[in-house]
N, CA, C and O atoms as a GROMACS GRO file, in nm:
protein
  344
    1UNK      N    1  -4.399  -3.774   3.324
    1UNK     CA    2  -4.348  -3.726   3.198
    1UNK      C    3  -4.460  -3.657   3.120
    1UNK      O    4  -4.452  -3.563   3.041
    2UNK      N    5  -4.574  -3.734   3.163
    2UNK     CA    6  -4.699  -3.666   3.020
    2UNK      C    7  -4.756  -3.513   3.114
    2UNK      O    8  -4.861  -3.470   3.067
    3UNK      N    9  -4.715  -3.451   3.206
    3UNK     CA   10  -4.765  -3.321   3.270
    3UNK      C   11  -4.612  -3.276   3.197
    3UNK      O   12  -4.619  -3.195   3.105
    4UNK      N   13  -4.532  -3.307   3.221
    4UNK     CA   14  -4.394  -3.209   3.183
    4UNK      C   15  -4.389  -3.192   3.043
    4UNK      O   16  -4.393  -3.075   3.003
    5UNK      N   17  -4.380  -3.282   2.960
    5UNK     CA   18  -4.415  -3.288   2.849
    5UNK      C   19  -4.531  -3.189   2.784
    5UNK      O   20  -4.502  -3.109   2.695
    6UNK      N   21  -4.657  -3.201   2.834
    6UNK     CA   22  -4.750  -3.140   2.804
    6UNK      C   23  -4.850  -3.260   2.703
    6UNK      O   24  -4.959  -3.227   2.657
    7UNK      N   25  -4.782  -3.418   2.680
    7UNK     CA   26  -4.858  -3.470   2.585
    7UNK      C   27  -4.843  -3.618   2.646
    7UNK      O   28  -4.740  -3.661   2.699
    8UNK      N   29  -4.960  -3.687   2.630
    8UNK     CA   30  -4.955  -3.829   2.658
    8UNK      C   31  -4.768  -3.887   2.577
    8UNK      O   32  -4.688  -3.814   2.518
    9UNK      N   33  -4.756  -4.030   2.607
    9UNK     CA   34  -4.657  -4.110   2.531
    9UNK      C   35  -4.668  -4.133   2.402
    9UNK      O   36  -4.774  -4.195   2.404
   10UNK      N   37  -4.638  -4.130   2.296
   10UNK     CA   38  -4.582  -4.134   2.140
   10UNK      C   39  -4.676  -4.296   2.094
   10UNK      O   40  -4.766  -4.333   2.019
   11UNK      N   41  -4.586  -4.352   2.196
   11UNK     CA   42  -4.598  -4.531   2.165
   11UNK      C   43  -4.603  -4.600   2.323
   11UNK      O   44  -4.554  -4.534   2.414
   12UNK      N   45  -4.640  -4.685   2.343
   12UNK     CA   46  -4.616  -4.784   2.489
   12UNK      C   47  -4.604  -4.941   2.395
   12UNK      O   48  -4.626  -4.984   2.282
   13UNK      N   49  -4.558  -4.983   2.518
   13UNK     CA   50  -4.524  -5.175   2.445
   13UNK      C   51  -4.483  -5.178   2.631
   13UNK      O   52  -4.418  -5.122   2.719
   14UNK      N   53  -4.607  -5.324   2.593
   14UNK     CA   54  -4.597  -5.431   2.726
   14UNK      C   55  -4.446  -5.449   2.697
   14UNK      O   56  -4.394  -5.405   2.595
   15UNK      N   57  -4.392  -5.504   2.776
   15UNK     CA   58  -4.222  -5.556   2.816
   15UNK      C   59  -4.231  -5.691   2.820
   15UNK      O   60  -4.307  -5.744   2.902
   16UNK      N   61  -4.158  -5.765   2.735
   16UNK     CA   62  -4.160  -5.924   2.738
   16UNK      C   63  -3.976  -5.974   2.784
   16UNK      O   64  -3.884  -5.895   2.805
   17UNK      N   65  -3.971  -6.105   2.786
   17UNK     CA   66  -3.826  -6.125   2.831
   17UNK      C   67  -3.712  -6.048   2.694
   17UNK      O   68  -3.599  -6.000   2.681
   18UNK      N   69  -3.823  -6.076   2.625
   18UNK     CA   70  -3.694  -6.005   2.519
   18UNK      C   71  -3.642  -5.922   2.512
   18UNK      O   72  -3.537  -5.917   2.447
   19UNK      N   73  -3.722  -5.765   2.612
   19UNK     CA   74  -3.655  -5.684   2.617
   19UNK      C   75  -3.638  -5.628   2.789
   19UNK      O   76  -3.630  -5.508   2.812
   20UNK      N   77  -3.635  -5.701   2.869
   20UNK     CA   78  -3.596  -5.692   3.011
   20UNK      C   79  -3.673  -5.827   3.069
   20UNK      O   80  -3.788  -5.856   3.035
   21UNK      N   81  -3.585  -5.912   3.169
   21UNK     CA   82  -3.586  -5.967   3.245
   21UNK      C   83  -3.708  -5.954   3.357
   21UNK      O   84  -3.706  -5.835   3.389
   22UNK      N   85  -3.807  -6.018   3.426
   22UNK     CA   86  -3.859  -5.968   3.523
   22UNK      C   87  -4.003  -5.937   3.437
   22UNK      O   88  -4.014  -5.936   3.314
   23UNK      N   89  -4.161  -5.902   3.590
   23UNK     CA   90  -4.213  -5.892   3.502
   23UNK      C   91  -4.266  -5.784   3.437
   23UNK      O   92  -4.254  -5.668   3.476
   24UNK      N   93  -4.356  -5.840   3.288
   24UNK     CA   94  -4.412  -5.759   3.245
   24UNK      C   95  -4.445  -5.620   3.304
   24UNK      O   96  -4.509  -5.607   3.409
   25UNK      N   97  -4.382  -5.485   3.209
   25UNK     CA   98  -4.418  -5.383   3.272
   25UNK      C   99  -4.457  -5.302   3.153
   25UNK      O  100  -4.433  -5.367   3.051
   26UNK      N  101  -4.510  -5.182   3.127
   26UNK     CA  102  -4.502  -5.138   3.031
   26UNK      C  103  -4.408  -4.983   3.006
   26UNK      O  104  -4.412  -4.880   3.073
   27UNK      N  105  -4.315  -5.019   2.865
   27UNK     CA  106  -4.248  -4.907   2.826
   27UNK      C  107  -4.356  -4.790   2.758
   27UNK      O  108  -4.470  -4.814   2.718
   28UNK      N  109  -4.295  -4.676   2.759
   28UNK     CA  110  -4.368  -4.559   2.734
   28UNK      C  111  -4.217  -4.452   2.644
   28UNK      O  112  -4.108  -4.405   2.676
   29UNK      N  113  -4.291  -4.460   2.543
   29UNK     CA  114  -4.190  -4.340   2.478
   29UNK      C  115  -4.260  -4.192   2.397
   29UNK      O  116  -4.362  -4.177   2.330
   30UNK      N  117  -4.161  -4.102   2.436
   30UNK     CA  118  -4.256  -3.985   2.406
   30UNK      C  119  -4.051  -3.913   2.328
   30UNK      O  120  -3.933  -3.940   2.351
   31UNK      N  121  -4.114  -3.838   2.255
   31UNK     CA  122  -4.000  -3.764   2.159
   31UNK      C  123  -4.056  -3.582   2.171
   31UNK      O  124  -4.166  -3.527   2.170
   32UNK      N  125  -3.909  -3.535   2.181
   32UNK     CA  126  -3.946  -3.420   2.171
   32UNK      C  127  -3.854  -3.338   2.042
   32UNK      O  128  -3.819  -3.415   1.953
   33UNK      N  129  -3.834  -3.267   2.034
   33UNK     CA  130  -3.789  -3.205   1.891
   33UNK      C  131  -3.645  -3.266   1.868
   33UNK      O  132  -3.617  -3.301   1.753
   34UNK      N  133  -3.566  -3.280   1.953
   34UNK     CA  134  -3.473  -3.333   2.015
   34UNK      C  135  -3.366  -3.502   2.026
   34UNK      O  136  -3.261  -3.558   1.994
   35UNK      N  137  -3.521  -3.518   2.112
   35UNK     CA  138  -3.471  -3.654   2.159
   35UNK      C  139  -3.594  -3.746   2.210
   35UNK      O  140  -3.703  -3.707   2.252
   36UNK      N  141  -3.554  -3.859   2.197
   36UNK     CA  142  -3.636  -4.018   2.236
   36UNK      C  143  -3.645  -4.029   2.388
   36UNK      O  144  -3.552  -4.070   2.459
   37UNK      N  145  -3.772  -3.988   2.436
   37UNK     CA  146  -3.721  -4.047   2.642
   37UNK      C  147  -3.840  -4.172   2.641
   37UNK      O  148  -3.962  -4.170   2.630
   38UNK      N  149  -3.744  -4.276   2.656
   38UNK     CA  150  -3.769  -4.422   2.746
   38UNK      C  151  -3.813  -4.392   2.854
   38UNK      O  152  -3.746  -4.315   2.921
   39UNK      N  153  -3.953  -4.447   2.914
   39UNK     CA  154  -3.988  -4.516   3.068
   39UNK      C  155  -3.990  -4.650   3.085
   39UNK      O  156  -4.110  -4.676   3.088
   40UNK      N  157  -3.927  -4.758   3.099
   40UNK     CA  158  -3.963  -4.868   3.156
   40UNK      C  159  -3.895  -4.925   3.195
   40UNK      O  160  -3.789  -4.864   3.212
   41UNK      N  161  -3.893  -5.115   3.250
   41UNK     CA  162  -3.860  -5.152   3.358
   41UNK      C  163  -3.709  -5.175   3.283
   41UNK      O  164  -3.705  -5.177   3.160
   42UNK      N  165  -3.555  -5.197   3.384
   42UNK     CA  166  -3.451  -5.206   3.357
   42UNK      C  167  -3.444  -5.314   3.437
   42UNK      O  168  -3.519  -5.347   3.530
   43UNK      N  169  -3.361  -5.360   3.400
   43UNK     CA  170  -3.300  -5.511   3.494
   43UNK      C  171  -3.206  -5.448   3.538
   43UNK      O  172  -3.136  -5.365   3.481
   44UNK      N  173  -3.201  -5.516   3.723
   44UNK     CA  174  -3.091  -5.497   3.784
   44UNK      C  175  -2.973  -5.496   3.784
   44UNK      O  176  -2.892  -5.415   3.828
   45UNK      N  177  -2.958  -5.615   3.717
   45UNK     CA  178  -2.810  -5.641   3.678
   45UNK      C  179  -2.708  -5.702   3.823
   45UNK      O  180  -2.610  -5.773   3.806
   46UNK      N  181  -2.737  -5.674   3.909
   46UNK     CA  182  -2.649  -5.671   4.004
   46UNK      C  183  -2.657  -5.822   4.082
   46UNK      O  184  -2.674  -5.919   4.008
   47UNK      N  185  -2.644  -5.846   4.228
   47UNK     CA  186  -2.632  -5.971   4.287
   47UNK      C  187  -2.772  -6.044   4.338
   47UNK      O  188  -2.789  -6.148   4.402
   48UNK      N  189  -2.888  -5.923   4.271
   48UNK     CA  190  -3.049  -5.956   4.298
   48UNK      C  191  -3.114  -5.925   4.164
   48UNK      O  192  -3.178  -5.820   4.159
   49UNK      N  193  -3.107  -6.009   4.041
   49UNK     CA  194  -3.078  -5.994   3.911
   49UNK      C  195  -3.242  -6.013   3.902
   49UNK      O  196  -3.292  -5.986   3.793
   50UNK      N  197  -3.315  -6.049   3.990
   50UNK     CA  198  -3.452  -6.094   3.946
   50UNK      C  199  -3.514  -5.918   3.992
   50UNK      O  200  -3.613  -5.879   3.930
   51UNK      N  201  -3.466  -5.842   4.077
   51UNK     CA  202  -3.506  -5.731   4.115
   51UNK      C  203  -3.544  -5.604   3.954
   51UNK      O  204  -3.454  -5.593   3.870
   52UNK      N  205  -3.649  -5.541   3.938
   52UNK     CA  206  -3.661  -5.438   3.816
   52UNK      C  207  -3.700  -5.338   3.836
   52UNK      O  208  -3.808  -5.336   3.895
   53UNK      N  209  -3.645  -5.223   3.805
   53UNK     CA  210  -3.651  -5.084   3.841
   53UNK      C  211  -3.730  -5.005   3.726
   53UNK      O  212  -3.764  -5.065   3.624
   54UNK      N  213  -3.755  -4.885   3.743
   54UNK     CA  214  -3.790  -4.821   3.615
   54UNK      C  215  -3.682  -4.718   3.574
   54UNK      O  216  -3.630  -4.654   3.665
   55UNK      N  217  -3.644  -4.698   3.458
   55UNK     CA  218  -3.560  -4.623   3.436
   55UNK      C  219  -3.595  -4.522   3.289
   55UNK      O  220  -3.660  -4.564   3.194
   56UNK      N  221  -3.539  -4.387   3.296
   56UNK     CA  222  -3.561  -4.322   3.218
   56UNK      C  223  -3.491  -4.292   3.146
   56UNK      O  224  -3.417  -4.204   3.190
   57UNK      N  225  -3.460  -4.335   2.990
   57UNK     CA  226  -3.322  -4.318   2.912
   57UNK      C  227  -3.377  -4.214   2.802
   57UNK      O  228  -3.493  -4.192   2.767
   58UNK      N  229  -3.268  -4.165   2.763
   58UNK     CA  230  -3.233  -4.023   2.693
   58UNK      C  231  -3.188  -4.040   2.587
   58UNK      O  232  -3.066  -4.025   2.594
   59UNK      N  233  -3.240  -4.081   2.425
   59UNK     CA  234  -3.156  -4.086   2.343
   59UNK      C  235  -3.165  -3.981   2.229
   59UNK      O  236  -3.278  -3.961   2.186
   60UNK      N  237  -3.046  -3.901   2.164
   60UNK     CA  238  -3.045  -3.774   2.135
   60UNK      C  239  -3.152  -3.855   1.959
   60UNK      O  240  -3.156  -3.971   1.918
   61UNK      N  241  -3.204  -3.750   1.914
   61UNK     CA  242  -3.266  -3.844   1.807
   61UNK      C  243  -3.184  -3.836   1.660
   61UNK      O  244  -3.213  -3.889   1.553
   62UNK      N  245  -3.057  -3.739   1.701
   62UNK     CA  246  -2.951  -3.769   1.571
   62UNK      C  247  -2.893  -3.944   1.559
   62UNK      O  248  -2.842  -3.994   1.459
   63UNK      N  249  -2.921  -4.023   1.708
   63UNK     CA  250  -2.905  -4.129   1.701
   63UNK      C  251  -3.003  -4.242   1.666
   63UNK      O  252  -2.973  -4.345   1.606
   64UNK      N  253  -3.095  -4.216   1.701
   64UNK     CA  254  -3.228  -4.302   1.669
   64UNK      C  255  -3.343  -4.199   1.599
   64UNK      O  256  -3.450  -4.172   1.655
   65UNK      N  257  -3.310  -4.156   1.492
   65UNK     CA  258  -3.423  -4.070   1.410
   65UNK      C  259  -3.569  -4.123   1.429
   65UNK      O  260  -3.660  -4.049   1.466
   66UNK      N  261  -3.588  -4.271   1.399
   66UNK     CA  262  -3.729  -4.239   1.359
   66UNK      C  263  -3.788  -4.367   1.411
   66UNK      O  264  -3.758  -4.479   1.368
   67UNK      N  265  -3.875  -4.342   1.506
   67UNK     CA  266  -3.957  -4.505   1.522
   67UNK      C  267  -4.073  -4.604   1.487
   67UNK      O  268  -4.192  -4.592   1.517
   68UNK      N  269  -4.006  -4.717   1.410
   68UNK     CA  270  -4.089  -4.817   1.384
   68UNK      C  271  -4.241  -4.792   1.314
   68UNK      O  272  -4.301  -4.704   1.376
   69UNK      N  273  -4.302  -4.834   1.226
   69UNK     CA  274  -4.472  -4.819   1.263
   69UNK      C  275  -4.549  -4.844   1.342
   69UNK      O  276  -4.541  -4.966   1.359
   70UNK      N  277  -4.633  -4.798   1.413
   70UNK     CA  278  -4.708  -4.841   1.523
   70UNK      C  279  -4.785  -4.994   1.547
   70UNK      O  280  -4.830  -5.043   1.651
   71UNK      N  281  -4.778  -5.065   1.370
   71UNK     CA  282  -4.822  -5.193   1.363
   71UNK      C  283  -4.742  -5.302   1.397
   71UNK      O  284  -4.792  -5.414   1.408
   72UNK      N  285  -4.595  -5.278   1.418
   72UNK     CA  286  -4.463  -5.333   1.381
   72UNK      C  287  -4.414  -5.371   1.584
   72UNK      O  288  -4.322  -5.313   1.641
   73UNK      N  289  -4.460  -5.425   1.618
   73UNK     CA  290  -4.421  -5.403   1.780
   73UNK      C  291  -4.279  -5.492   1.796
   73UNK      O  292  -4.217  -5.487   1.902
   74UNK      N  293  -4.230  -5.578   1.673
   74UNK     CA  294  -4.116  -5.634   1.703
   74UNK      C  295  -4.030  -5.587   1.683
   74UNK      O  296  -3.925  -5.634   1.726
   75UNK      N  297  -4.034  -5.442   1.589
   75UNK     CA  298  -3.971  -5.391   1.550
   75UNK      C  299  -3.931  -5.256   1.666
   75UNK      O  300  -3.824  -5.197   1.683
   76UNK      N  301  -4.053  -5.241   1.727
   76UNK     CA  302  -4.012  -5.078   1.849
   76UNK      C  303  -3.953  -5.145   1.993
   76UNK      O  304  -3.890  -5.097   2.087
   77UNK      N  305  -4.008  -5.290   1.964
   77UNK     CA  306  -3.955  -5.358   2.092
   77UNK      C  307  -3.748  -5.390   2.063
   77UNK      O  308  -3.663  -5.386   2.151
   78UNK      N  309  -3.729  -5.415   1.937
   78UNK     CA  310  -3.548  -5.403   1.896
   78UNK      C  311  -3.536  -5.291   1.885
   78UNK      O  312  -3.416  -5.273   1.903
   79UNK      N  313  -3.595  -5.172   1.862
   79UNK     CA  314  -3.527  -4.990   1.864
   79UNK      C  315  -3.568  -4.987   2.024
   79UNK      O  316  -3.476  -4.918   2.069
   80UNK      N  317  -3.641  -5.018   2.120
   80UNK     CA  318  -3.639  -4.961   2.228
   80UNK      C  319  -3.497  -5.043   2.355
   80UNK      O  320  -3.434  -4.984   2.442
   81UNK      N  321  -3.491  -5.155   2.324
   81UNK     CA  322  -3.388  -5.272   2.369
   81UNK      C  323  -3.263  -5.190   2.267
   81UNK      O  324  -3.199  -5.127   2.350
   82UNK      N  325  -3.232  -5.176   2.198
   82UNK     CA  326  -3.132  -5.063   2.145
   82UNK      C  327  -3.092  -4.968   2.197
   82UNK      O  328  -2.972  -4.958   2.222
   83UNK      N  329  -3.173  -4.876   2.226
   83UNK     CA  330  -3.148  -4.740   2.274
   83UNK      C  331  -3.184  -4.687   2.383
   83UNK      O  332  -3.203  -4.566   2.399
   84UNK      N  333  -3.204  -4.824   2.514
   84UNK     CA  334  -3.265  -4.805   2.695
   84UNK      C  335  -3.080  -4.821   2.710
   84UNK      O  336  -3.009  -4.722   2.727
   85UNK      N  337  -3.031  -4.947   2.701
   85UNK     CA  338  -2.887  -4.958   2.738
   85UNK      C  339  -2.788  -4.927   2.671
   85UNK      O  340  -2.753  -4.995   2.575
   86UNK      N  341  -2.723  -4.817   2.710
   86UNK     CA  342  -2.569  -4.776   2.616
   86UNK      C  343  -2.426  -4.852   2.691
   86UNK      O  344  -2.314  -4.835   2.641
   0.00000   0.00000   0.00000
């Protein structure tokens, strides 16, 4: 994302159970004029629930305008657990 982009990630946050299952990975969010793109780990969900993928979510930013302060990590960790699963 940070070559396509042209810019490192916005914000990152280690991943705790609170916001995916499985372990620690770290999320990465980068915004473009646009929209919010999520990198990190997703829970499977399926019949191997301990299994974690990485996934890249898309949220337009008329929906999630503006994120958190950078001091506030409980706060980007509930906007990012918000707006990875629709």
């Amino acid at each position: 994302m940070t070559g396509h982009l042209g810019a490192g990630p916005e914000r990152t946050l280690l991943s705790d159970a609170a916001v995916v299952t499985g372990p620690a990975m770290t999320h990465r969010v980068w915004r473009t004029p646009t929209h919010a793109l999520v990198l990190g780990p997703a829970a499977d969900n399926g019949p191997y629930g301990y299994l974690t993928h990485l996934q890249l979510s898309l949220t337009p930013l008329s929906c999630a305008p503006g994120l958190p302060p950078a001091a506030d990590e409980k706060a980007l960790e509930a906007w990012i657990t918000a707006h990875i699963d629709w």
